[in-house]
Backbone as a chain_set.jsonl record, in Angstrom:
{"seq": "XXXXXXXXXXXXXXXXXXXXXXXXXXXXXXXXXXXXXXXXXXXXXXXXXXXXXXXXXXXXXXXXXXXXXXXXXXXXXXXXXXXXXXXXXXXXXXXXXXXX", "coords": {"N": [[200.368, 71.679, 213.395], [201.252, 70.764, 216.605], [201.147, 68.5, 218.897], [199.932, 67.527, 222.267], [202.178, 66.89, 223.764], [203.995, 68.188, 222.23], [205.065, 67.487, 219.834], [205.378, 67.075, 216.416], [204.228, 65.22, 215.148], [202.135, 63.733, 216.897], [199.786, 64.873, 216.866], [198.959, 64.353, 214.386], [198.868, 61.418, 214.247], [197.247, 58.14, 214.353], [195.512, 56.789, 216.779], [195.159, 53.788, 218.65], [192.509, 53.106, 219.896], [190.817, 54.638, 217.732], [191.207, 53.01, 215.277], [190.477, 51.073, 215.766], [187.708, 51.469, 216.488], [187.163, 51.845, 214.113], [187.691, 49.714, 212.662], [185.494, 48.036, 214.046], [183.591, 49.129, 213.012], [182.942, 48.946, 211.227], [182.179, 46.464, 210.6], [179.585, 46.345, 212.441], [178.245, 47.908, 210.486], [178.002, 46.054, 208.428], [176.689, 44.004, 209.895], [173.79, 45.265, 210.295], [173.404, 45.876, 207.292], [173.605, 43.444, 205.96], [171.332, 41.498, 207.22], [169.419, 42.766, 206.262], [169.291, 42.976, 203.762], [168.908, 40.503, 202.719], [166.285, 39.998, 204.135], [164.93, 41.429, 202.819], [164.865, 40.873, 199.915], [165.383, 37.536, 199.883], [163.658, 36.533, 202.009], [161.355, 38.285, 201.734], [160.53, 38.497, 198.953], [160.35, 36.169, 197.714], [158.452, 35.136, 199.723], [156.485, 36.289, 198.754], [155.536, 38.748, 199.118], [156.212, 40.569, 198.211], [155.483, 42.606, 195.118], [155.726, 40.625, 191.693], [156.455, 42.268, 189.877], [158.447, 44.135, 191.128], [161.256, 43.428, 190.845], [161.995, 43.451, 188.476], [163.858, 44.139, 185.238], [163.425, 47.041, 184.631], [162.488, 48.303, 187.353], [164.709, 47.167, 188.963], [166.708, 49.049, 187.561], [165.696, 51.589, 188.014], [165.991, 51.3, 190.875], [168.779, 51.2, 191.413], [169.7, 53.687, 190.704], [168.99, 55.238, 192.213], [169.927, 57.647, 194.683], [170.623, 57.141, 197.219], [170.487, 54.658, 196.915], [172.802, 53.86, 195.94], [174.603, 54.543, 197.747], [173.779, 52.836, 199.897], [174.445, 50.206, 198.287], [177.382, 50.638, 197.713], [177.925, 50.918, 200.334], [177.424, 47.944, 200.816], [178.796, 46.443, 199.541], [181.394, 47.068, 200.154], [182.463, 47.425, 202.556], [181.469, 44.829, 204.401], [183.537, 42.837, 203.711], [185.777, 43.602, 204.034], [186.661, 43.256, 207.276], [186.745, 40.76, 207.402], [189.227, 39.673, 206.556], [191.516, 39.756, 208.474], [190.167, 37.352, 209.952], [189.585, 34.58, 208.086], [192.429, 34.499, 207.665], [193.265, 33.729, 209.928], [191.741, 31.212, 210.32], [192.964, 29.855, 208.043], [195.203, 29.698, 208.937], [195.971, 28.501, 211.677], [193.813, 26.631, 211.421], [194.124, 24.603, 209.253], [196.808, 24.496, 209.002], [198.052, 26.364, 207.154], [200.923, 27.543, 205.773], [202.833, 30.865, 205.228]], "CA": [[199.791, 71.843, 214.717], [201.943, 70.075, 217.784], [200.286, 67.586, 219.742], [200.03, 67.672, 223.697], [203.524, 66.741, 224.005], [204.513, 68.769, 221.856], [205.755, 66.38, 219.189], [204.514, 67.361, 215.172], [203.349, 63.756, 214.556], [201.221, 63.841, 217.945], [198.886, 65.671, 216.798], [197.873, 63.139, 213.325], [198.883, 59.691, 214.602], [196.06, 57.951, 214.755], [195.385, 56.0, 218.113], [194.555, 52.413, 218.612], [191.224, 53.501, 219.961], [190.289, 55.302, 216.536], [191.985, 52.366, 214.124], [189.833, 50.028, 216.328], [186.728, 51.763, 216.467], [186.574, 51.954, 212.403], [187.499, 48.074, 212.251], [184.761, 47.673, 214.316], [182.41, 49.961, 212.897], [182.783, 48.136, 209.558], [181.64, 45.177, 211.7], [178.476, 46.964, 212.704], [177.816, 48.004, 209.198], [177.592, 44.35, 208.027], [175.693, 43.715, 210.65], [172.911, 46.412, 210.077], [173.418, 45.468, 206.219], [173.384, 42.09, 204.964], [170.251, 40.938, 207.587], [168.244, 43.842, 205.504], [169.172, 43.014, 202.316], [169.116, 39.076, 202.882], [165.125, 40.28, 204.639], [163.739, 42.168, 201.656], [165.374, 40.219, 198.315], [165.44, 36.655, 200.054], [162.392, 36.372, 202.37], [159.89, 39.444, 201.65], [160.128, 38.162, 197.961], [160.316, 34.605, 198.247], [157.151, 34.548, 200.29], [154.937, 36.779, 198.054], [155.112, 39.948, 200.264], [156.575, 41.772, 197.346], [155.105, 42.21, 193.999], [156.271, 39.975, 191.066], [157.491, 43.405, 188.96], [159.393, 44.824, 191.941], [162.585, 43.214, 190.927], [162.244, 43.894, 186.815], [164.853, 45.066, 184.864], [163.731, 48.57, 184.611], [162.469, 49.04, 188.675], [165.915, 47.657, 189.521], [167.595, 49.724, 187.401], [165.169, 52.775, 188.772], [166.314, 51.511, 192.258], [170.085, 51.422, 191.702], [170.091, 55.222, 190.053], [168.856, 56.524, 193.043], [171.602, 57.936, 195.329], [170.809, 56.44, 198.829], [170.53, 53.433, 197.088], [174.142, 53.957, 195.504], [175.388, 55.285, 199.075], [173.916, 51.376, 200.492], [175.289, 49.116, 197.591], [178.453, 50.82, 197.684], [178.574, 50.19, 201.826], [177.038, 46.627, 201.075], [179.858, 45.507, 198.776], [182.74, 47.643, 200.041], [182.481, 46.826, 204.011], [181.393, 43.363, 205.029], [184.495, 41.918, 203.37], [187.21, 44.107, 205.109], [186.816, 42.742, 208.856], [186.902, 38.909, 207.287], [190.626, 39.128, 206.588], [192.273, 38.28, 209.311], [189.468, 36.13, 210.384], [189.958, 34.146, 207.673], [193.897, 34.039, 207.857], [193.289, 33.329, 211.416], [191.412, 30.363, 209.877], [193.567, 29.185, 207.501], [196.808, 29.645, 208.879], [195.961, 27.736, 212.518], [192.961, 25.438, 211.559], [194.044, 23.942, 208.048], [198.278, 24.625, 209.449], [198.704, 26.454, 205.775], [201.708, 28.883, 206.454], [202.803, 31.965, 204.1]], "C": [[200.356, 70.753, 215.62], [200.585, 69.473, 218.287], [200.323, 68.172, 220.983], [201.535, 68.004, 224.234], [204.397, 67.721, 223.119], [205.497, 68.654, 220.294], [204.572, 66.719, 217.622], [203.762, 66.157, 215.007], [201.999, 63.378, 215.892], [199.658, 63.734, 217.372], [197.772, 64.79, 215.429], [197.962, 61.848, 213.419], [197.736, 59.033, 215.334], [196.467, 57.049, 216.258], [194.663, 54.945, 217.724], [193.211, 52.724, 218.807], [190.402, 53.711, 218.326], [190.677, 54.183, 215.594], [191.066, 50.902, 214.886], [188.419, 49.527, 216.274], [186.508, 51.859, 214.629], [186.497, 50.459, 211.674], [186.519, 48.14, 212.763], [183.336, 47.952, 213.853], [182.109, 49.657, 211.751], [181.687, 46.883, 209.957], [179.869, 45.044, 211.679], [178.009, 47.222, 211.343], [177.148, 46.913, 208.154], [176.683, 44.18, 208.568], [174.566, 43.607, 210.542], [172.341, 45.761, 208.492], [172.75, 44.252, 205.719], [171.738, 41.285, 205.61], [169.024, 41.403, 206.764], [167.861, 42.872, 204.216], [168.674, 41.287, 202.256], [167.094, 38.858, 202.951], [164.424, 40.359, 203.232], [164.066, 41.472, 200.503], [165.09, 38.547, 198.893], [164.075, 35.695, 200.878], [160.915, 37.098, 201.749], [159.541, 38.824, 199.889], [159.778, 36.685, 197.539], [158.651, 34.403, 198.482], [156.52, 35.349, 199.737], [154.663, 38.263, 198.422], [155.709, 41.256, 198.659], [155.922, 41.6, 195.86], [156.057, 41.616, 193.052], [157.184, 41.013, 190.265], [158.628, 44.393, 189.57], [160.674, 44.509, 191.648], [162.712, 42.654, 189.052], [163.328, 44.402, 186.298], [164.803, 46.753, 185.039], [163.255, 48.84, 186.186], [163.921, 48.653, 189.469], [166.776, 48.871, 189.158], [167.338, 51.627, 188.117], [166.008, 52.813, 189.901], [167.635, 52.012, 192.156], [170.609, 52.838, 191.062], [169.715, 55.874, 191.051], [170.043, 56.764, 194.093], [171.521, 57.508, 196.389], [171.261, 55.155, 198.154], [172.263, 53.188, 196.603], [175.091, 54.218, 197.286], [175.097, 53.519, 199.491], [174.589, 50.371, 199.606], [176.419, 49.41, 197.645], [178.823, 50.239, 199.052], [178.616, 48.716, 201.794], [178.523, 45.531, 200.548], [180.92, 45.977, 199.437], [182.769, 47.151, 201.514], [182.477, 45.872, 204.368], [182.959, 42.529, 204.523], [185.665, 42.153, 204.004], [187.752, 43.352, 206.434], [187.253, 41.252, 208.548], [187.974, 38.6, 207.218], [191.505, 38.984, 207.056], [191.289, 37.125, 210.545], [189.877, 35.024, 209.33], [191.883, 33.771, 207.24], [194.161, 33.418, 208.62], [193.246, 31.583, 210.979], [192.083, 29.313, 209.695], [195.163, 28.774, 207.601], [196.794, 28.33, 210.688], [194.788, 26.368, 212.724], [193.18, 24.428, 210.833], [196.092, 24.111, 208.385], [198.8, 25.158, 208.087], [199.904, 27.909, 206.376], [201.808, 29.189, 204.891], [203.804, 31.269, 203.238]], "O": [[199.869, 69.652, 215.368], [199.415, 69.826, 218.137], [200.72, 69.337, 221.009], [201.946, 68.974, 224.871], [205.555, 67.94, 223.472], [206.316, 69.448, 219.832], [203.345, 66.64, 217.667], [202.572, 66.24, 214.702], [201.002, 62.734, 215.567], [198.769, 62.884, 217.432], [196.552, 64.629, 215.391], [197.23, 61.106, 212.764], [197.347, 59.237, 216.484], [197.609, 56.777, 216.628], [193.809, 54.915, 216.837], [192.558, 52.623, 217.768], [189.52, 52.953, 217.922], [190.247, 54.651, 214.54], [191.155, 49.79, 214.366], [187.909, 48.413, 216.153], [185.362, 51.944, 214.187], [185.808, 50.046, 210.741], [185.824, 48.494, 211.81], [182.293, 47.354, 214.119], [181.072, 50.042, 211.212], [180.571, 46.639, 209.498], [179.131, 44.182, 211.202], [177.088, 46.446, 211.088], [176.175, 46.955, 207.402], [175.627, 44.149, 207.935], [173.973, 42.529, 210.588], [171.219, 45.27, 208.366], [171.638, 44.127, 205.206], [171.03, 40.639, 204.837], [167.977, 40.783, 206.578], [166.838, 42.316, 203.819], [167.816, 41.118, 201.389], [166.498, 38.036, 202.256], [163.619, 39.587, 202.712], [163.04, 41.534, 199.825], [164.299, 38.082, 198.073], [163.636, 34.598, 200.533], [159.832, 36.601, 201.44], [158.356, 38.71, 199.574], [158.715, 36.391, 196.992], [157.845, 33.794, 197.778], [155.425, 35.311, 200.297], [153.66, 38.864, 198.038], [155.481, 42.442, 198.422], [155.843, 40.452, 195.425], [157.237, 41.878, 193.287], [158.365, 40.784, 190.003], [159.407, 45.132, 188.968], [161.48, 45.287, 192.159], [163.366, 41.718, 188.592], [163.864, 45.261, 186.997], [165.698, 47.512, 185.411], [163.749, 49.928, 186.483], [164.373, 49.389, 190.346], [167.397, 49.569, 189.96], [168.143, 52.481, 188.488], [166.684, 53.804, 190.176], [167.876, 53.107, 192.665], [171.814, 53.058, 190.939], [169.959, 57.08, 191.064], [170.992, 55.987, 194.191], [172.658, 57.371, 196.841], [172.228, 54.541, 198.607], [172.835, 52.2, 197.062], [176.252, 53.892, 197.532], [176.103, 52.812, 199.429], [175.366, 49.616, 200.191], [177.054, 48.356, 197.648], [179.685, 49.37, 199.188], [179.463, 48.096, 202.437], [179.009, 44.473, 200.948], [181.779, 45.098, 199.371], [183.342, 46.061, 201.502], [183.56, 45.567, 204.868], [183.319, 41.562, 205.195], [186.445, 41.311, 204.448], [188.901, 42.955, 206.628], [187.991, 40.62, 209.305], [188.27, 37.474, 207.62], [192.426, 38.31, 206.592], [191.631, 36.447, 211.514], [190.767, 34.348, 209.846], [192.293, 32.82, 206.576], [195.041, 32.561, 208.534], [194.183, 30.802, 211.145], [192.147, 28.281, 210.363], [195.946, 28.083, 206.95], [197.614, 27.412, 210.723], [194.75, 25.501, 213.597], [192.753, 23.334, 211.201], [196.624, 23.493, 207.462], [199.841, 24.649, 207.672], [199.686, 28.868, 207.117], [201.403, 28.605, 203.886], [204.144, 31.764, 202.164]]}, "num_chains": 1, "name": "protein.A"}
């Protein structure tokens, strides 16, 4: 299927827009993410708000068999780390002067 122009590659070359909006949307994902998880495992349990057996071997393992929760640990681990790498190159290549 031709593009506008008329040109075969038109038509699947992605655009900066779209290659911008998915870095960013990783971004957002983190975002959304890690304050949750950081909320309910780090504070809500911490301070008492959760019962002592909520985080047992067998109700984690309940939790992590269910499929949303497989759909969020998979985003939790697989996303937040993407966007960091060329922040961290950024980092290390003009704050600490390490070149390649």
């Amino acid at each position: 299927m031709p593009g506008r122009d008329g040109s075969p590659d038109a038509a699947v070359a992605p655009t900066r827009a779209h290659v911008l909006g998915l870095f960013l949307g990783r971004r957002v994902v983190a975002a959304l993410l890690l304050p949750i998880t950081v909320g309910i495992l780090g504070i809500a349990f911490a301070a008492g708000w959760l019962p002592k057996e909520a985080l047992s071997t067998s109700a984690s393992f309940d939790l992590v068999n269910h499929p949303l929760a497989k759909v969020y640990l998979l985003a939790l681990v697989s996303l937040p780390p993407v966007p960091l790498g060329p922040s961290v190159r950024y980092t290390v290549h003009h704050q600490f002067g390490v070149t390649a």
